[in-house]
C-alpha positions as YAML, in Angstrom:
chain: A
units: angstrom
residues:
- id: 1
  name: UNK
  ca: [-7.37, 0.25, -29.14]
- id: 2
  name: UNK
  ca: [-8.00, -3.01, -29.50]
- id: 3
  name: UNK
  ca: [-5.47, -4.06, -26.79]
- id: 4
  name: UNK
  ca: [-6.17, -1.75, -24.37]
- id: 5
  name: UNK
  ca: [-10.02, -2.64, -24.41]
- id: 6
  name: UNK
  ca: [-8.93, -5.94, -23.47]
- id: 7
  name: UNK
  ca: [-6.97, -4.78, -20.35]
- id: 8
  name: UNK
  ca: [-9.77, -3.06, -19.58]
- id: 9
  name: UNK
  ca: [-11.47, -5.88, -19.83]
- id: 10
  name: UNK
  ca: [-9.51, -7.51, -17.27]
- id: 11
  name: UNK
  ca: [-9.92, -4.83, -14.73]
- id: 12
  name: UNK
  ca: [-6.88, -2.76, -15.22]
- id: 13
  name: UNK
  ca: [-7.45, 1.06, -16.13]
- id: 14
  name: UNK
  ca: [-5.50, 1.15, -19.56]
- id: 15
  name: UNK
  ca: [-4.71, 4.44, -21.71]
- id: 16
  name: UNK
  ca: [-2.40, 3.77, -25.38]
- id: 17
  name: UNK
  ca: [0.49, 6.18, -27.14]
- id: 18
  name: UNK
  ca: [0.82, 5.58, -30.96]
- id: 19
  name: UNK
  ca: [4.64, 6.09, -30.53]
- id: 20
  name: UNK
  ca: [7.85, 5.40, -28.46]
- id: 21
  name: UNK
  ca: [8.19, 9.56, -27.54]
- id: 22
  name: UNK
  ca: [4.59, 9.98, -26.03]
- id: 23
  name: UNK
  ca: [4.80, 6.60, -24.28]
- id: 24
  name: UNK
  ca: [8.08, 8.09, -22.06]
- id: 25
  name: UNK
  ca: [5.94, 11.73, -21.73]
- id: 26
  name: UNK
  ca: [3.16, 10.46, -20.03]
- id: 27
  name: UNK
  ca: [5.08, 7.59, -17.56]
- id: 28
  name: UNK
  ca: [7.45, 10.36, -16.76]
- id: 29
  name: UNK
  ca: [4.28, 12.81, -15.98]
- id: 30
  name: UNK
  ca: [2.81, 10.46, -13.87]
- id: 31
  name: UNK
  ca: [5.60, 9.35, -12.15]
- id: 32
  name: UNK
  ca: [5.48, 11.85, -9.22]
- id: 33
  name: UNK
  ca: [1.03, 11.51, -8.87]
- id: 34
  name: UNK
  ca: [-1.03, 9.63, -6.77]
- id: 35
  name: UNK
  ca: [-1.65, 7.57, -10.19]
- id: 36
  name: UNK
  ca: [1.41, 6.53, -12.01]
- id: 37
  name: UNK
  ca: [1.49, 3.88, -14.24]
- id: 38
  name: UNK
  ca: [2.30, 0.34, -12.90]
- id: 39
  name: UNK
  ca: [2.70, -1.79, -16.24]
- id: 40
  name: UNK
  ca: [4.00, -0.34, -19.65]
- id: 41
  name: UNK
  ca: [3.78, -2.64, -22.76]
- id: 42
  name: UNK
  ca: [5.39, -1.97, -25.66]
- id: 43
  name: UNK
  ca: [5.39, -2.98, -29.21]
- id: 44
  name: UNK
  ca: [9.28, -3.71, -30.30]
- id: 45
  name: UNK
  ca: [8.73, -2.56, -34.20]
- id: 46
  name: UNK
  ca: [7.88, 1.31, -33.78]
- id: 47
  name: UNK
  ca: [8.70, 3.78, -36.26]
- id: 48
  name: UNK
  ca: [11.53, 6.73, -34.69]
- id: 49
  name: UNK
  ca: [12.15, 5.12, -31.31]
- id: 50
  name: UNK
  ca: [11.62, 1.34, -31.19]
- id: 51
  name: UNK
  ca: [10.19, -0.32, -28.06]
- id: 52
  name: UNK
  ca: [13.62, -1.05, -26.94]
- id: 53
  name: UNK
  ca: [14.97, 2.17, -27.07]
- id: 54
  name: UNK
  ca: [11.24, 2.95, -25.32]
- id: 55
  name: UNK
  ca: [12.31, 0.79, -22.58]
- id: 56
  name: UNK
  ca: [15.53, 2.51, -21.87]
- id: 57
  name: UNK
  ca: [14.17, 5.67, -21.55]
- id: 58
  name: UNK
  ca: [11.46, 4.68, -19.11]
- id: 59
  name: UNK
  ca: [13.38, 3.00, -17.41]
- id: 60
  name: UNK
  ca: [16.26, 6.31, -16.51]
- id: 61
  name: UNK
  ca: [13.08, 8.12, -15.49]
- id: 62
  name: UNK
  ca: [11.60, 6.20, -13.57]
- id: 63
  name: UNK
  ca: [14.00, 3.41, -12.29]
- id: 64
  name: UNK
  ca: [13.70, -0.75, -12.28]
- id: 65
  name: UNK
  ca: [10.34, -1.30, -10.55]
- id: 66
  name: UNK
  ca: [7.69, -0.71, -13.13]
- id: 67
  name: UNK
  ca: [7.54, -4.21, -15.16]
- id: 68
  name: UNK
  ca: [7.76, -3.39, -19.08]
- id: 69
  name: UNK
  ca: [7.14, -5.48, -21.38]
- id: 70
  name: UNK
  ca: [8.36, -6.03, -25.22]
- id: 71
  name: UNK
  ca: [4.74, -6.67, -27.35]
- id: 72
  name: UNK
  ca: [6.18, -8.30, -30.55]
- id: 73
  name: UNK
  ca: [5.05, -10.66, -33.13]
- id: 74
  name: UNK
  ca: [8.93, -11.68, -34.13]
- id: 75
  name: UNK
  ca: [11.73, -14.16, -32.94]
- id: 76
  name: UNK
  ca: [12.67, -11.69, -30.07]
- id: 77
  name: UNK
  ca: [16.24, -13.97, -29.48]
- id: 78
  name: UNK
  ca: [18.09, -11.18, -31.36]
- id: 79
  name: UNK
  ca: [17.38, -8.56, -28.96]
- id: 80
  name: UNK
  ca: [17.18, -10.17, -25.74]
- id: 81
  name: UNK
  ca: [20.46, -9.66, -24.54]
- id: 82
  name: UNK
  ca: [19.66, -5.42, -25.62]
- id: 83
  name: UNK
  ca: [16.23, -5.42, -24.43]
- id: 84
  name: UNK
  ca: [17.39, -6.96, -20.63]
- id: 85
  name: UNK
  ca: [20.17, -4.64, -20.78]
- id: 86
  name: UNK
  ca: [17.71, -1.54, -21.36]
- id: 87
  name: UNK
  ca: [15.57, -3.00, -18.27]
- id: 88
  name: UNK
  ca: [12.81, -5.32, -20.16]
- id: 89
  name: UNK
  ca: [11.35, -7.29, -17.37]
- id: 90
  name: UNK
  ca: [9.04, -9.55, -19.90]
- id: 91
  name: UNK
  ca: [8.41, -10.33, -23.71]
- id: 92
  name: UNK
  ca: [4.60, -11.20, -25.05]
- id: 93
  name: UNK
  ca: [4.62, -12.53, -28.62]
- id: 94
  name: UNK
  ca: [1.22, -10.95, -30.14]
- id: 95
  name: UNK
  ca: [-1.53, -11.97, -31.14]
- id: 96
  name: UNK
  ca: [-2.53, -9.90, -27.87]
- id: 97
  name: UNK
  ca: [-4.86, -12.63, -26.80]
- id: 98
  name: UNK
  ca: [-6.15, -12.31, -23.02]
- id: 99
  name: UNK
  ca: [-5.03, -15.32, -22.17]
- id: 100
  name: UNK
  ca: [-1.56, -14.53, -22.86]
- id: 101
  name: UNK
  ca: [-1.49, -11.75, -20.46]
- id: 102
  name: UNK
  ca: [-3.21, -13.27, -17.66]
- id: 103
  name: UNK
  ca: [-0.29, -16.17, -17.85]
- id: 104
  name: UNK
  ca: [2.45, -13.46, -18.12]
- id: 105
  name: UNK
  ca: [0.90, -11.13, -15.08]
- id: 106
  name: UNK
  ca: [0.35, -14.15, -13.51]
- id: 107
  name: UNK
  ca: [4.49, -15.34, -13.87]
- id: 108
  name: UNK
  ca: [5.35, -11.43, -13.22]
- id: 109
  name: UNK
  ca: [3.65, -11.71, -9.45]
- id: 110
  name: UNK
  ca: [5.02, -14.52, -8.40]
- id: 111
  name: UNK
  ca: [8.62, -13.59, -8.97]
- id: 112
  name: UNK
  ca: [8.91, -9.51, -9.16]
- id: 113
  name: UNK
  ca: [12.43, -10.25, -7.32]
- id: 114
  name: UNK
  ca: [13.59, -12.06, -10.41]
- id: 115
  name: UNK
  ca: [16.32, -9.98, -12.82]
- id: 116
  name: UNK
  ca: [15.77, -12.28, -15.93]
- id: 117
  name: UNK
  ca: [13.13, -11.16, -18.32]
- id: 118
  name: UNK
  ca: [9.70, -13.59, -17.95]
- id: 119
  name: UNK
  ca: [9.56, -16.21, -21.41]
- id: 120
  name: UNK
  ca: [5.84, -16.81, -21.83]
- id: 121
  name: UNK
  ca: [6.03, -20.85, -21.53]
- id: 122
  name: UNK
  ca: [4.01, -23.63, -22.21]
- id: 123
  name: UNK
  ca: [4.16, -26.65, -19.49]
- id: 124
  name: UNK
  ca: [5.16, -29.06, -21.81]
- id: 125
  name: UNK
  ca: [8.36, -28.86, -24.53]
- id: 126
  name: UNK
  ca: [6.88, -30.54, -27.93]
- id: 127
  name: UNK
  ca: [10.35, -29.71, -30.01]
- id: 128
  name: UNK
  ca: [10.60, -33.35, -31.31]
- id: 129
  name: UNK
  ca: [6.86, -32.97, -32.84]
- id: 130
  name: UNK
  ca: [5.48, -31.75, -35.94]
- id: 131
  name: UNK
  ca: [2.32, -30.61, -37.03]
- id: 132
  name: UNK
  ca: [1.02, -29.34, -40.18]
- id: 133
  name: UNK
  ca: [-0.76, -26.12, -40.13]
- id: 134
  name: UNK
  ca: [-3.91, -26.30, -43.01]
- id: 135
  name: UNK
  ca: [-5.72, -22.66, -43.44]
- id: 136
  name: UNK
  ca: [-5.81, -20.54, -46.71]
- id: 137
  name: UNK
  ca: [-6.50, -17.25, -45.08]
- id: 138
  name: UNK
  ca: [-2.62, -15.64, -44.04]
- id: 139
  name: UNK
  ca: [-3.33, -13.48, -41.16]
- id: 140
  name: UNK
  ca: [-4.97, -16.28, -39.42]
- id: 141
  name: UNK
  ca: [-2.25, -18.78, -40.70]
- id: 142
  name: UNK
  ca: [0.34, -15.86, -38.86]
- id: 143
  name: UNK
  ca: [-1.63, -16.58, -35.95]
- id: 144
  name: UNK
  ca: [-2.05, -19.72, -35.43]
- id: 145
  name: UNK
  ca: [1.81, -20.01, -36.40]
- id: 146
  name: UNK
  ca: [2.45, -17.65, -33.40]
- id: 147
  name: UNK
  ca: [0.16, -19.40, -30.72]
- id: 148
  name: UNK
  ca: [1.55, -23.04, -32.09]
- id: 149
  name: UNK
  ca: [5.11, -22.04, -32.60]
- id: 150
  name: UNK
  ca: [5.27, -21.28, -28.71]
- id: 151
  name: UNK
  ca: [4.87, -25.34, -27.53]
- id: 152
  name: UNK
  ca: [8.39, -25.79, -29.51]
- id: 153
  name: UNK
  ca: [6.69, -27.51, -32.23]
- id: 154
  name: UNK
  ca: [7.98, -28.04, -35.83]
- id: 155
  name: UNK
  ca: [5.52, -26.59, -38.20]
- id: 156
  name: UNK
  ca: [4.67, -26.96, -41.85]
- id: 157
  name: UNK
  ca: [1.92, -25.25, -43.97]
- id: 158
  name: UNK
  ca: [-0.55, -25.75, -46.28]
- id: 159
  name: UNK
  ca: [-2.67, -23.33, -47.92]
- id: 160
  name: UNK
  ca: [-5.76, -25.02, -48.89]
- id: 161
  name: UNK
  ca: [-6.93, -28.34, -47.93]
- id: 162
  name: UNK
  ca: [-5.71, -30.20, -51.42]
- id: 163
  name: UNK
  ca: [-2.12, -29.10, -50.81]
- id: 164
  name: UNK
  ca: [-2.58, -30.84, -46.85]
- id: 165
  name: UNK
  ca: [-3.70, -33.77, -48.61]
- id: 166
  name: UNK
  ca: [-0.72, -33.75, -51.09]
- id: 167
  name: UNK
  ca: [2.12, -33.07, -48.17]
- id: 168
  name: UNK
  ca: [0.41, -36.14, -46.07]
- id: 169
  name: UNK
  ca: [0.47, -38.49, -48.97]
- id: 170
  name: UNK
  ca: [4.04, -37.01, -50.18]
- id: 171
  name: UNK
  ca: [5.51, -37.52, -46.83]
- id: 172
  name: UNK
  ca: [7.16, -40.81, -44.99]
- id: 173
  name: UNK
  ca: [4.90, -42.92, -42.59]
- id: 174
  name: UNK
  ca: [4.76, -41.19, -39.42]
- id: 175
  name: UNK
  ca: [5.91, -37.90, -40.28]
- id: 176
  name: UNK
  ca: [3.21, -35.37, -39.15]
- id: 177
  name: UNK
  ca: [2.09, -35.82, -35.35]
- id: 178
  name: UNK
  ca: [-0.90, -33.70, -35.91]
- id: 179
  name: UNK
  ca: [-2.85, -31.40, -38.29]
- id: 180
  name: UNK
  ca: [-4.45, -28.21, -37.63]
- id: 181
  name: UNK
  ca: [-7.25, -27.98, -40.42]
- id: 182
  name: UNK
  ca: [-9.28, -24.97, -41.20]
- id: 183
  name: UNK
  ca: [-12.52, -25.80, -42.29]
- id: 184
  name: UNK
  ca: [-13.23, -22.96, -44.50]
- id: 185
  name: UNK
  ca: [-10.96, -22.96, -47.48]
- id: 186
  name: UNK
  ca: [-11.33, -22.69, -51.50]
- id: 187
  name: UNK
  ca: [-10.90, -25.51, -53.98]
- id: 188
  name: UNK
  ca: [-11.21, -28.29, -51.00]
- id: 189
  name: UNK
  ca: [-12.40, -27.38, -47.27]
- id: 190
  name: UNK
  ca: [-11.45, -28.98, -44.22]
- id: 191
  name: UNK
  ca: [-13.86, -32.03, -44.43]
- id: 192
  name: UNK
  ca: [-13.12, -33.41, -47.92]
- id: 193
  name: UNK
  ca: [-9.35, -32.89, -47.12]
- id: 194
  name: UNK
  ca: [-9.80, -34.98, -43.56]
- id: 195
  name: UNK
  ca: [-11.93, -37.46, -45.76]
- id: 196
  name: UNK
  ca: [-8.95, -37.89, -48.49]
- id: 197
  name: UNK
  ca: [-6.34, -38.27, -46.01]
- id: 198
  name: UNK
  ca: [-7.85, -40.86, -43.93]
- id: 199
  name: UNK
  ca: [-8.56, -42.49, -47.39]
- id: 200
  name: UNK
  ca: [-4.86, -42.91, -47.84]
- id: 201
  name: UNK
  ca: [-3.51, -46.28, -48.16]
- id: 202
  name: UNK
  ca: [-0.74, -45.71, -45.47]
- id: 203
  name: UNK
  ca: [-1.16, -46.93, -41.61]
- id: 204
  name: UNK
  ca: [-0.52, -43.35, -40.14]
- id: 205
  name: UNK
  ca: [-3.56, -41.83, -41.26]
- id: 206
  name: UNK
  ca: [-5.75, -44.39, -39.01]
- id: 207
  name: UNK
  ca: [-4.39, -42.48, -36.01]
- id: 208
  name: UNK
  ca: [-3.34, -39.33, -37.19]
- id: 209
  name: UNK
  ca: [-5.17, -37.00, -35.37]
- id: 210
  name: UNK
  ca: [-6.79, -34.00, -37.41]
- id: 211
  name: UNK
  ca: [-8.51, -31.38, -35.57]
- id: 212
  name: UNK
  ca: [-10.85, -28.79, -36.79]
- id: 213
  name: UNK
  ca: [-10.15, -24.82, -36.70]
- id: 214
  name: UNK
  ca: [-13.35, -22.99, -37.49]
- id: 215
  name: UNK
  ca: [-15.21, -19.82, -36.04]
- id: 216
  name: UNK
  ca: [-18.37, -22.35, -36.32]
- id: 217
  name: UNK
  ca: [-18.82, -23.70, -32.67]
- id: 218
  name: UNK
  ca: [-22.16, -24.96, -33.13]
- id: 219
  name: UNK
  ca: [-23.15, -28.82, -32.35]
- id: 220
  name: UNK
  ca: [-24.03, -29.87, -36.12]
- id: 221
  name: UNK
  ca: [-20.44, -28.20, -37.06]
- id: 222
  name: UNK
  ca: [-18.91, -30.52, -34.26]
- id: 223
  name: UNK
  ca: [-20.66, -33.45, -35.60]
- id: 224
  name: UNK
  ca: [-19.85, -32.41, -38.98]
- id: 225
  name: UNK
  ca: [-16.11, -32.75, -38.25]
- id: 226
  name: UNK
  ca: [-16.23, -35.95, -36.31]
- id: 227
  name: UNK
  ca: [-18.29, -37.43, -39.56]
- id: 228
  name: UNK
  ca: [-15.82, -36.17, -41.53]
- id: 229
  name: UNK
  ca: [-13.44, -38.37, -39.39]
- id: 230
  name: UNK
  ca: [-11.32, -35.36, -37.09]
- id: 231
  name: UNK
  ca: [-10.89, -35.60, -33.31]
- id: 232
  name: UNK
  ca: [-11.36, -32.54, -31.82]
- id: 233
  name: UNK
  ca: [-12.72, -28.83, -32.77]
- id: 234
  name: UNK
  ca: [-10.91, -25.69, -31.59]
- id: 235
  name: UNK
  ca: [-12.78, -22.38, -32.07]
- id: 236
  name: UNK
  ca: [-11.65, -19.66, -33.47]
- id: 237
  name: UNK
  ca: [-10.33, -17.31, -32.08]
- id: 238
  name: UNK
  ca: [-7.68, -19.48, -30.61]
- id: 239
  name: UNK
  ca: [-7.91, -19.42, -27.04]
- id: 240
  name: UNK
  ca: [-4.16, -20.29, -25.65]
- id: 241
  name: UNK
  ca: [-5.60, -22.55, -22.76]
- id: 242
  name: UNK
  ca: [-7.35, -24.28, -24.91]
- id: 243
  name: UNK
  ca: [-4.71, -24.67, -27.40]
- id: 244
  name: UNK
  ca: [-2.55, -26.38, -24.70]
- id: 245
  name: UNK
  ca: [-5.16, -29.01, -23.83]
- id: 246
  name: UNK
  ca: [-5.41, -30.21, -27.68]
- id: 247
  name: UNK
  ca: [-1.59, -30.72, -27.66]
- id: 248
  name: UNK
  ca: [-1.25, -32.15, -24.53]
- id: 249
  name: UNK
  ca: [-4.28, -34.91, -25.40]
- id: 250
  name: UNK
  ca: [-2.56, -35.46, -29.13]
- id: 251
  name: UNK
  ca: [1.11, -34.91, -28.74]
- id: 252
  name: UNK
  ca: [1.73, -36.08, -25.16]
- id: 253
  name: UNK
  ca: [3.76, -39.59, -24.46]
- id: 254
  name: UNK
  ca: [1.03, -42.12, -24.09]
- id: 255
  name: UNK
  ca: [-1.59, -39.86, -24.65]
- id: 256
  name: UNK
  ca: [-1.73, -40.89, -28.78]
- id: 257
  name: UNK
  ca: [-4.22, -41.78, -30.58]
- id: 258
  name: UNK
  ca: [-4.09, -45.64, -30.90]
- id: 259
  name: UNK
  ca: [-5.76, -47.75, -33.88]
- id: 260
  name: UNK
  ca: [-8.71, -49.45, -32.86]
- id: 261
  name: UNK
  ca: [-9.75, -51.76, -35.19]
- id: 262
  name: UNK
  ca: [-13.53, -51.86, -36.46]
- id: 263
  name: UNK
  ca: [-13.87, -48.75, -34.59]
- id: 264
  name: UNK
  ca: [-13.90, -45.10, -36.07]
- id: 265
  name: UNK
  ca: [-10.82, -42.35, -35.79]
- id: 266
  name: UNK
  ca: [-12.06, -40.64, -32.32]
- id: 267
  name: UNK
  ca: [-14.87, -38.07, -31.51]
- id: 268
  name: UNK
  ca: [-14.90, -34.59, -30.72]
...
């Protein structure tokens, strides 16, 4: 429901089957209107017929030019080689974020002629970087691992902010390139934990950039993190576009933070 509100959101007309079987029905009953369906997205991890298996079928009905895509929230490596042999044009890694789609349409239209399936990408490769991920709640840690994970980055976790402050000070000089902190959590939020770590009597923390991840977008709650000594504030929910900006302005050659002495961490 949730995901076909958004699509409707974007302007498309968008209808949703709760399983593999009434997803090839109704593509197959439209097929031969003045209406069929141009876009079919489906979730790999389906109970009875799995979105693969969904894929092939579509795809004898109705032949190779509708685009369908695999929805999935998993490493989607191990089925690749299946899922482009069944006729997947495109994988989306959920959370279904709007974003998302508008980048994958967007890669879709300008090469339909293309037979490889469509990889989501980010514009720059961050595999040599590592951030540490700071947010108690799981289903939002799941998320933010999902968005993150795409740049290439290595991520670690922490669950509440005294276990981000104990990995920072257990960890060699110059180990994390960035930390995601939620500001929200029990035992120590996101301020005392940014507080502790820049208290640390290492070098790295003086540049280390921290940024904030909290639903709270108001001004005193971005002052309150750059007192609290963080860069930057990303709302929540994560948009993907703006995701890329913090990583490009933190983990980009040249574009890290450098020590100024006398002078405070950065603003937000």
């Amino acid at each position: 429901e949730n995901a076909a509100e958004l699509l409707d959101n974007m302007g498309l007309r968008a209808e949703f089957a709760t399983d593999g079987r009434t997803a090839v029905s109704w593509v197959v009953q439209a097929r031969d209107t003045a209406d069929p369906y141009q876009l079919v997205i489906i979730d790999w991890k389906m109970p009875d017929m799995d979105g693969v298996e969904t894929a092939r079928r579509i795809r004898s009905e109705v032949g190779p030019d509708i685009p369908v895509i695999i929805l999935t929230a998993y490493d989607w490596a191990e089925i690749e080689g299946e899922a482009r042999e069944a006729g997947v044009t495109a994988f989306l890694a959920k959370p279904f974020y709007r974003s998302k789609v508008c980048y994958l349409l967007s890669e879709l239209s300008e090469d339909r002629e293309g037979t490889e399936p469509v990889r989501p990408g980010w514009k720059a490769d961050y595999r040599d970087k590592r951030v540490l991920l700071a947010e108690d709640n799981e289903i939002n840690r799941e998320i933010a691992r999902e968005l993150v994970g795409e740049s290439g980055v290595v991520i670690e976790e922490a669950c509440d902010g005294a276990e981000a402050v104990r990995m920072v000070r257990e960890s060699e000089e110059g180990y994390y390139d960035l930390i995601l902190m939620d500001i929200q959590m029990p035992e120590m939020d996101g301020y005392e934990a940014t507080r502790e770590i820049r208290a640390l009597e290492r070098q790295d923390v003086k540049r280390l950039p921290i940024v904030a991840m909290t639903a709270n977008a108001f001004a005193e709650d971005v002052q309150a993190a750059c007192r609290a000594g963080m860069n930057a504030h990303l709302a929540k929910p994560i948009d993907l576009n703006e995701l890329e900006r913090i990583l490009k302005q933190y983990l980009s050659e040249g574009n890290a933070m450098e020590e100024r002495p006398g002078k405070g961490v950065g603003t937000v």
